[in-house]
N, C-alpha and C positions, 0 to 999 in steps of 0.2 A: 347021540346028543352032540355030540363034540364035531361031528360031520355040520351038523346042522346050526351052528353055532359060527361054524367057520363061514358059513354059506349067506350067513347073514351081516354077518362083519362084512364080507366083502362087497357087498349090495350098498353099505353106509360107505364103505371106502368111493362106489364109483359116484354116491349122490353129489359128493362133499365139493371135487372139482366142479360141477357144472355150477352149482347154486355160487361157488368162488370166484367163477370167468364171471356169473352176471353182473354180480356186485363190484366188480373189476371195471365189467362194461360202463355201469351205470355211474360208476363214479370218475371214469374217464369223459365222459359224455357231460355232466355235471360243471368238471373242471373246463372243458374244452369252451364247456355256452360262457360261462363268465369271464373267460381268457378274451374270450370273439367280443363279449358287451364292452367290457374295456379297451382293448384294440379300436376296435370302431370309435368311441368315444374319443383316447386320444387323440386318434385320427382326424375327424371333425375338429377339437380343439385346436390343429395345429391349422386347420385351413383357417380358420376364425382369426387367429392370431396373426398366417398371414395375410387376411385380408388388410389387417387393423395397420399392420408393417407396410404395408405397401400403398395405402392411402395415404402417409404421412406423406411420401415421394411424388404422389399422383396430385396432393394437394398443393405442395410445392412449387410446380411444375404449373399447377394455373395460377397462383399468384404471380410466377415471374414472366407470365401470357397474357395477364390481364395488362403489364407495365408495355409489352411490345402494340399490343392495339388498339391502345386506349389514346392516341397521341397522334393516329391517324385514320380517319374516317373512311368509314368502307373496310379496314382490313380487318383480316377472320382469321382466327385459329381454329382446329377443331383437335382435342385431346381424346383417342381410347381407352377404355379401361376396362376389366373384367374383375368381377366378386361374386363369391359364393353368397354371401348372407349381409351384405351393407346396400345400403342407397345413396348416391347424389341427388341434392337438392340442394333448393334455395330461397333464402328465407327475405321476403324484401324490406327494404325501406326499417333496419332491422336497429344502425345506429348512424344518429343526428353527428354532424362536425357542424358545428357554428365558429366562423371567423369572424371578431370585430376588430374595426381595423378606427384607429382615431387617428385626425390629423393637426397637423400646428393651424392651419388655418380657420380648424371650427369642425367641420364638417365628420359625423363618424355612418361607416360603412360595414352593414354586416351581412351576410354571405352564412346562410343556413342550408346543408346539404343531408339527406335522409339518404344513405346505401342501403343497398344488399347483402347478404351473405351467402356464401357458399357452403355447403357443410356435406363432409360424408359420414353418414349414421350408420351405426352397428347396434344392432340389440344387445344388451346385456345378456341378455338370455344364451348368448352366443357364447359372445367376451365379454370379460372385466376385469378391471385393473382392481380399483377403489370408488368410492362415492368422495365425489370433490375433488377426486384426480385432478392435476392440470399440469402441463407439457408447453412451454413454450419451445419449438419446432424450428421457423426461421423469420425473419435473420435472428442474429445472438445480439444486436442493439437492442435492448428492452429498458432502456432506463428512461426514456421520456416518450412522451403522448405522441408526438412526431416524429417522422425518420430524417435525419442527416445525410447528405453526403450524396458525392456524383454516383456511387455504388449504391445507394438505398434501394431497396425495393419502394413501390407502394401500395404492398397490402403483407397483412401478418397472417402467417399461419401458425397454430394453437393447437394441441387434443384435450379436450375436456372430457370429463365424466362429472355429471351431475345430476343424480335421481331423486325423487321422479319431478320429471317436468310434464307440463301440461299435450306435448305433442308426441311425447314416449319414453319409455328409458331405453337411452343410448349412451353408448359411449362416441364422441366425435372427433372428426377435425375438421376444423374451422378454419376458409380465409376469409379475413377481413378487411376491406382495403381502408386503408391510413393517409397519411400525409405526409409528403416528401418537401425536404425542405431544402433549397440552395442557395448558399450567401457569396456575393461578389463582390469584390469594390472597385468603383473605377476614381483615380486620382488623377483630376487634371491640374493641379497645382497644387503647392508644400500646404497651402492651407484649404485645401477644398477637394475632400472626398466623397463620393456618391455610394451610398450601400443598397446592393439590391437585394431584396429577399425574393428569391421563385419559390412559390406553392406549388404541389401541384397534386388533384386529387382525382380519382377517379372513381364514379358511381356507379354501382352496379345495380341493374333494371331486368326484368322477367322479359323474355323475349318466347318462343315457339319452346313445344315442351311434345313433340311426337310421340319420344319412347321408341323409336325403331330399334335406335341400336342404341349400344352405351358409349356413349360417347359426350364429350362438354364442348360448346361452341361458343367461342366468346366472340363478338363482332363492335368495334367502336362505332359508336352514331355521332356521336358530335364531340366538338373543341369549343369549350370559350374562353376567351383571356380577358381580365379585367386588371388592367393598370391605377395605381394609385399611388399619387406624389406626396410629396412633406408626409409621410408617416410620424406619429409622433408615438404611437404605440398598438401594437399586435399581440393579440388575444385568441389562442383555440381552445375550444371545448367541446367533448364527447359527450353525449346524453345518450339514454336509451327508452325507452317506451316505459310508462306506469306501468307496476302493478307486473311488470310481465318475467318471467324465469329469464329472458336474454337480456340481464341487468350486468351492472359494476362487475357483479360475483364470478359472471358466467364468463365475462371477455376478458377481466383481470390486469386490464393496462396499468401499466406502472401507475400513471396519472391519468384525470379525469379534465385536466385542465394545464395549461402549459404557456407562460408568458415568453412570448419570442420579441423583444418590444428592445430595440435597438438602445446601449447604454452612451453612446457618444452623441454629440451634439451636430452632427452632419448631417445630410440629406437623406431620407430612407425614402427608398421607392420599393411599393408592390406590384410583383406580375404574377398573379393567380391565374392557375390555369385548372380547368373544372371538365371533365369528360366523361361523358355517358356512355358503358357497356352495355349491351346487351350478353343475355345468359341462356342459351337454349342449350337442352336436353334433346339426344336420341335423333338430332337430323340425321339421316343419310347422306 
């Protein structure tokens, strides 16, 4: 009895390790697949993120191209770019600048212009910050509807997040071109100073859209300058479409409206200058 008792203890002693490796196995196997889901995951997160980093620069980069070609007709830029999960596009005729301009002699002049916008989309589904995120990017002048100075750009770049909108949820960046502004004086005598205001704005238009490659092509089509003497006061103002999600909310300009309207009693002259870009996608 005690032979055969032995004989079977040891039959339980040799079960015990295999069934102990399997549950070993399988619980390594277990841990290793949900190690792998998450790995991957962050992984993907980090490209998402940098794609979102790296548009902010690429955005950048065509606001301060749209200022180089837009001033001489015929010249082109063309910008590269590479993303995992975002798109460039562009949204036309997106927001109205109306300039009224009045004069001492009677006469008033207004100048109503409809742009484009530029914008590169990422799904949410990808990245996300927040709902109602907003980032002003560059420049760091944000306090008035217009931009200042021989340094200004003439277009703002932005990231907004704001769902859902009617064409997707995305989070973006935005450029928008603006209005550059420059004041001179010229004094031909102790009592007689001439002030000039320059505008100058540039419109951005749908041009070719291939898709070959990624790439952004911006090419200037025209200049026009419109001179205007005895200014007695200057008026801009931003509008955007009815009804539509690319409102006040979504562009977020300090102002909607901005009196540049000379306080001295001297001679104002305007030289507006108004220039058409074109915006192609993917040429070769």
């Amino acid at each position: 009895m005690l032979f055969k008792v032995n004989k079977k203890r040891s039959k339980n002693r040799g079960i015990s390790p295999a069934i102990s490796s399997v549950i070993m196995t399988g619980a390594m196997v277990a841990i290793l697949s949900v190690t792998l889901v998450f790995a991957n995951n962050f992984l993907w997160d980090r490209v998402a993120e940098g794609d979102f980093n790296s548009s902010k620069q690429l955005m950048q980069t065509i606001g301060l191209q749209i200022d180089d070609v837009a001033w001489t007709e015929g010249r082109t830029e063309t910008t590269n770019y590479a993303t995992q999960y975002g798109d460039v596009m562009m949204r036309p005729e997106t927001v109205n600048y109306t300039v009224i301009v009045k004069t001492n002699a009677g006469p008033t002049y207004k100048f109503s212009n409809k742009t484009g916008i530029i914008m590169f989309n990422l799904p949410t589904s990808r990245y996300t910050i927040a709902n109602g995120y907003w980032e002003n990017i560059f420049p760091s002048q944000h306090n008035s509807l217009t931009l200042s100075g021989t340094s200004a750009p003439v277009a703002r770049v932005f990231a907004v997040e704001k769902v859902p909108m009617s064409d997707g949820s995305y989070i973006r960046v935005v450029v928008v071109p603006t209005i550059r502004v420059l004041y001179s004086n010229i004094t031909t005598s102790p009592s007689d100073t001439t002030h000039y205001i320059r505008m100058y704005l540039p419109v951005l238009t749908s041009g070719e859209s291939p898709r070959l490659t990624d790439t952004i092509t911006l090419s200037g089509q025209s200049v026009k300058a419109y001179t205007i003497t005895d200014v007695q006061s200057l008026n801009v103002k931003a509008s955007f479409e009815a009804g539509s999600d690319f409102n006040s909310d979504f562009f977020n300009f300090p102002f909607d409206f901005e009196d540049l309207s000379s306080s001295g009693g001297d001679d104002v002259v305007l030289e507006f200058y108004l220039s058409e870009v074109s915006v192609s996608f993917g040429i070769n």
